[in-house]
C-alpha positions as CSV (number, residue, x, y, z in Angstrom):
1,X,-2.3,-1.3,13.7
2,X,-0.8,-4.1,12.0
3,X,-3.8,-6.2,12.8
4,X,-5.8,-4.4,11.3
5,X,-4.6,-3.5,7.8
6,X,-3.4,-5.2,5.0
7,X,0.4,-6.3,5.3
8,X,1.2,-5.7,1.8
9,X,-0.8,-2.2,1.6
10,X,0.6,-1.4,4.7
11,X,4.5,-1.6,3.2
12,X,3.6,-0.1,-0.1
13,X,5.7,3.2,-0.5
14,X,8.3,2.0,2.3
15,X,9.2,-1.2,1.4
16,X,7.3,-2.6,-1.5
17,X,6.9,-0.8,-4.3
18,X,3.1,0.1,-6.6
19,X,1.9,-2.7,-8.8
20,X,1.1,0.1,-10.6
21,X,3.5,2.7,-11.8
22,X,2.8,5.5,-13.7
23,X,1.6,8.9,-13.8
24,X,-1.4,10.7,-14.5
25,X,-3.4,14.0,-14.1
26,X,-6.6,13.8,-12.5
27,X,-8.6,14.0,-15.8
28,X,-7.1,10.9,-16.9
29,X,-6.2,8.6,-13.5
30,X,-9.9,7.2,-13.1
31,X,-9.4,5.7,-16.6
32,X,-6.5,4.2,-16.7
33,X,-7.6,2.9,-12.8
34,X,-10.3,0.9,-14.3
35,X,-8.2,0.1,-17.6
36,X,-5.5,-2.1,-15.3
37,X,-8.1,-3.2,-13.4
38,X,-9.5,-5.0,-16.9
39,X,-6.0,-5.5,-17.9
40,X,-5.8,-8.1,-14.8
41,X,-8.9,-9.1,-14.5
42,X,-8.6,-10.6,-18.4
43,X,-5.3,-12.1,-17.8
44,X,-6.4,-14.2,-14.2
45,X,-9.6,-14.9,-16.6
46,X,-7.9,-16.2,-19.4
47,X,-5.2,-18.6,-17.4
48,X,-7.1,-19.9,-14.7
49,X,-5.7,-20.5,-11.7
50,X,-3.5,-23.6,-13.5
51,X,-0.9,-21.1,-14.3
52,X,0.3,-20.2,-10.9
53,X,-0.1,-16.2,-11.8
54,X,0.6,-14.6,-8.4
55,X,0.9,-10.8,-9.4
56,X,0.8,-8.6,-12.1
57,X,2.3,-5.1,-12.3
58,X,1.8,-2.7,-15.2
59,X,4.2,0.0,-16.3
60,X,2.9,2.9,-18.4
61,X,4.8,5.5,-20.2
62,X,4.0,7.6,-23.6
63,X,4.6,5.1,-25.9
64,X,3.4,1.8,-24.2
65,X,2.3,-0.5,-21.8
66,X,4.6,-3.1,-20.1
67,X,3.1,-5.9,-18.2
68,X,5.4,-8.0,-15.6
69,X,3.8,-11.7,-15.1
70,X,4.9,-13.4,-11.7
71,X,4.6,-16.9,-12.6
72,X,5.3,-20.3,-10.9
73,X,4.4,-21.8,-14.0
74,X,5.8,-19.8,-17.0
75,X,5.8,-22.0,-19.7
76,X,1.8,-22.2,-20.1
77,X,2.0,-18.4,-19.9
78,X,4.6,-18.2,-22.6
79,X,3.3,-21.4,-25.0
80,X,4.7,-23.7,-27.8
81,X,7.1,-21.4,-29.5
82,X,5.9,-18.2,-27.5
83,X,2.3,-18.5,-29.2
84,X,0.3,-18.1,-26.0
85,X,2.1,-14.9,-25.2
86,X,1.8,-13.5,-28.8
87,X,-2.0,-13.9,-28.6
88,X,-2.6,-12.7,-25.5
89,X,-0.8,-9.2,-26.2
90,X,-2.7,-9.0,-29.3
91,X,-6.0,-9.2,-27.3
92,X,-4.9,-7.0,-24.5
93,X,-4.2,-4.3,-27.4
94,X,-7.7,-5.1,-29.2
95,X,-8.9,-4.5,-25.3
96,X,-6.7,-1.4,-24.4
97,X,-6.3,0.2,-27.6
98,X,-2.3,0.6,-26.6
99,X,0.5,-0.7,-27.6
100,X,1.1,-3.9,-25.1
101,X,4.9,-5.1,-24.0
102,X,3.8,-8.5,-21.8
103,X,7.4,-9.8,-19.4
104,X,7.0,-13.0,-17.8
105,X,9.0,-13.5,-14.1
106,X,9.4,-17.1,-12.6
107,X,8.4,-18.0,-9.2
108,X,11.1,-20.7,-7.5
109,X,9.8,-20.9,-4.6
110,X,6.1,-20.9,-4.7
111,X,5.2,-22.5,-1.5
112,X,6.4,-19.6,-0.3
113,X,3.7,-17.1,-2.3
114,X,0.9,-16.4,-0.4
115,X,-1.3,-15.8,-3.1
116,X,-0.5,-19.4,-4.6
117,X,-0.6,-20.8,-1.0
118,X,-3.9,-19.5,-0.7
119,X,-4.9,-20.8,-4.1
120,X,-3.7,-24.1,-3.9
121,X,-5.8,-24.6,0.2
122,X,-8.7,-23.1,-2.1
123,X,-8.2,-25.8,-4.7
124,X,-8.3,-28.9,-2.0
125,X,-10.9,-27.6,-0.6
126,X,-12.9,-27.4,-3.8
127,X,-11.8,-31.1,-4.2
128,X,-13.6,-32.0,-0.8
129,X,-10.5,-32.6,1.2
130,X,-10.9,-31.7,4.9
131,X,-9.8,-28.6,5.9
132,X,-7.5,-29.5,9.0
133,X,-5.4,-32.1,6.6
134,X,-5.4,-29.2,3.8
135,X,-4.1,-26.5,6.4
136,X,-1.9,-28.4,7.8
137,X,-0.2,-29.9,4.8
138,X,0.7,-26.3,3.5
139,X,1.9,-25.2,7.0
140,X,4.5,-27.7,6.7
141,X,4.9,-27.3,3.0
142,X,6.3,-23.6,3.4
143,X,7.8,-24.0,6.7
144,X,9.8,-26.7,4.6
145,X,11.1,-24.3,1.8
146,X,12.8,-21.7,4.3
147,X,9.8,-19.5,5.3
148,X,10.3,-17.7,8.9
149,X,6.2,-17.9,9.8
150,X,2.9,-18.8,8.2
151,X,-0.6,-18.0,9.6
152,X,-3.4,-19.6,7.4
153,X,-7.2,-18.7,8.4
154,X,-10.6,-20.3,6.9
155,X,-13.9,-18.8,7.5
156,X,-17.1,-20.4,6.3
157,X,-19.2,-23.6,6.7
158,X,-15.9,-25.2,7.4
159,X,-16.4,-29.1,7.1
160,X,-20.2,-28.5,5.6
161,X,-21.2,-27.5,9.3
162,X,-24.6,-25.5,9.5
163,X,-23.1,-22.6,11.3
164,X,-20.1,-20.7,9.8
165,X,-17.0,-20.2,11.9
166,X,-13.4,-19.3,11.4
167,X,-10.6,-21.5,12.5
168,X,-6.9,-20.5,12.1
169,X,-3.5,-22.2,12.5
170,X,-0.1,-20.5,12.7
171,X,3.4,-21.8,13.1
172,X,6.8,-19.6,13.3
173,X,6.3,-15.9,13.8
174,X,4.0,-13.2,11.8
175,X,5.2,-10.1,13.1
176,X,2.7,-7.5,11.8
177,X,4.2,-4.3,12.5
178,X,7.3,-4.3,11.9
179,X,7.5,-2.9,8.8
180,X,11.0,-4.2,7.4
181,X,9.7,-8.0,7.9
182,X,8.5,-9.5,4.4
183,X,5.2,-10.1,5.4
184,X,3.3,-11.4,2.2
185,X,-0.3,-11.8,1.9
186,X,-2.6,-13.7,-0.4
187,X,-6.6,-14.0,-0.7
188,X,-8.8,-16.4,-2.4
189,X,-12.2,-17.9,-2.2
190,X,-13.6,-21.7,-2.3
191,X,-16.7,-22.9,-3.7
192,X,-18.1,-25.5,-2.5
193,X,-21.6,-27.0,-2.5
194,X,-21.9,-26.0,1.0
195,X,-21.1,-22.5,0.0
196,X,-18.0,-20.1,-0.3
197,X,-15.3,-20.5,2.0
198,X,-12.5,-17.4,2.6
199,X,-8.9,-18.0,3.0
200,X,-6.6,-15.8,4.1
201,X,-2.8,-16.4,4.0
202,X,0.5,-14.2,5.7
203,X,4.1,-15.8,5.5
204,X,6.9,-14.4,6.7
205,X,10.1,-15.0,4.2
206,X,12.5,-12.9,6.6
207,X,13.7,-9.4,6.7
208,X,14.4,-6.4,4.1
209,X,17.1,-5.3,5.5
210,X,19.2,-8.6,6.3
211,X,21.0,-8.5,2.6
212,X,21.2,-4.6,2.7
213,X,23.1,-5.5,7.0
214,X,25.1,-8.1,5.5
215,X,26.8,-6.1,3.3
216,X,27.1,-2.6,5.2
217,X,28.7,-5.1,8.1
218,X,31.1,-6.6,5.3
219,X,32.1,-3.1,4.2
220,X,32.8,-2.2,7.5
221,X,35.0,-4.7,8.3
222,X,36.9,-4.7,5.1
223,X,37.6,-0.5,5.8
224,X,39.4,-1.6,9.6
225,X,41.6,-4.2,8.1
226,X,44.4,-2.0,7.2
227,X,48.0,-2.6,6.6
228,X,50.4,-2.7,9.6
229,X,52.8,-0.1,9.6
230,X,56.6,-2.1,9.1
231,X,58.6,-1.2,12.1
232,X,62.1,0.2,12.1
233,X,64.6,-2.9,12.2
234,X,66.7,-3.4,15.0
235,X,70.2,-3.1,14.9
């Protein structure tokens, strides 16, 4: 099962939570569907891939919309004096006809992003670098920053080859189906002169459930040390 379906999709609802979340009634849902489908759509348009944007999740409620921003780079999001940000909400509400509330969030560790893995072997490749070096390189890259497995597969006219193929490297483990590992997942496309080439990314950053262990194990222990009853003196 966990071959074939999407990690993240696959966790959504038990471990991750919607990058969308609000409520709506049926007449309204296929609107506002399509509306954060714009919403995104504008925001990856108008930033490029130089900004490191790996997600985006929108909040909805009455009054507004609040937009969260994962980031790695932040600071061309937000601009000189927060001008950037300023004009971009003011589009989104020319766009959206809403009122727009945009939050930026800061990626520290983004060789461990799949999306912006997945981006940056995309990137190399558009630069004519060979594909092994380029896998390679960001296999060790996240390995590097903590990460407990990274799979990485290319598909295409790899190395401007007639015939497409798909070759795929992994190192540490990518286990699939177990839903409490932190499986993320990115997707991007390459284009080259040769044609479009698909990478697909899955890293495993560890376990949902160690922090939540860690701390029922400490609260365990803490409840058995108790004091020591004082014994009746001897005479």
């Amino acid at each position: 099962m966990g071959q074939k379906v999407r990690p993240t999709g696959f966790r959504t609802g038990i471990m991750l939570d919607w990058n969308s979340r609000w409520f709506a009634n049926k007449r309204d849902f296929a609107e506002l569907l399509i509306e954060d489908k714009k919403i995104r759509d504008f925001i990856r348009a108008k930033f490029g891939k130089k900004s490191g944007i790996a997600k985006t999740q929108i909040d909805r409620t009455q009054e507004k919309v609040t937009i969260y921003i994962w980031s790695a780079r932040v600071g061309i999001i937000i601009g000189k004096k927060g001008g950037e940000i300023d004009k971009l909400t003011a589009e989104l509400e020319n766009l959206t006809h809403r009122r727009i509330e945009i939050k930026t969030m800061e990626i520290t560790r983004p060789e461990r992003d799949a999306q912006l893995v997945a981006e940056d072997i995309g990137e190399q490749l558009e630069k004519r670098q060979s594909f092994r070096r380029t896998m390679k390189r960001a296999m060790d890259q996240t390995m590097e920053g903590g990460a407990k497995g990274i799979r990485i597969q290319l598909s295409g006219r790899l190395g401007g080859a007639e015939m497409a193929r798909q070759e795929s490297v992994m190192a540490g483990s990518i286990p699939l189906s177990t839903l409490r590992a932190k499986i993320d997942y990115g997707v991007n496309e390459a284009k080259t002169a040769q044609g479009h080439i698909g990478i697909k990314v899955w890293i495993n950053n560890g376990d949902y459930l160690d922090s939540e262990e860690v701390s029922n194990a400490a609260d365990a222990q803490a409840s058995k040390v108790q004091k020591k009853p004082k014994g009746k003196a001897k005479r």
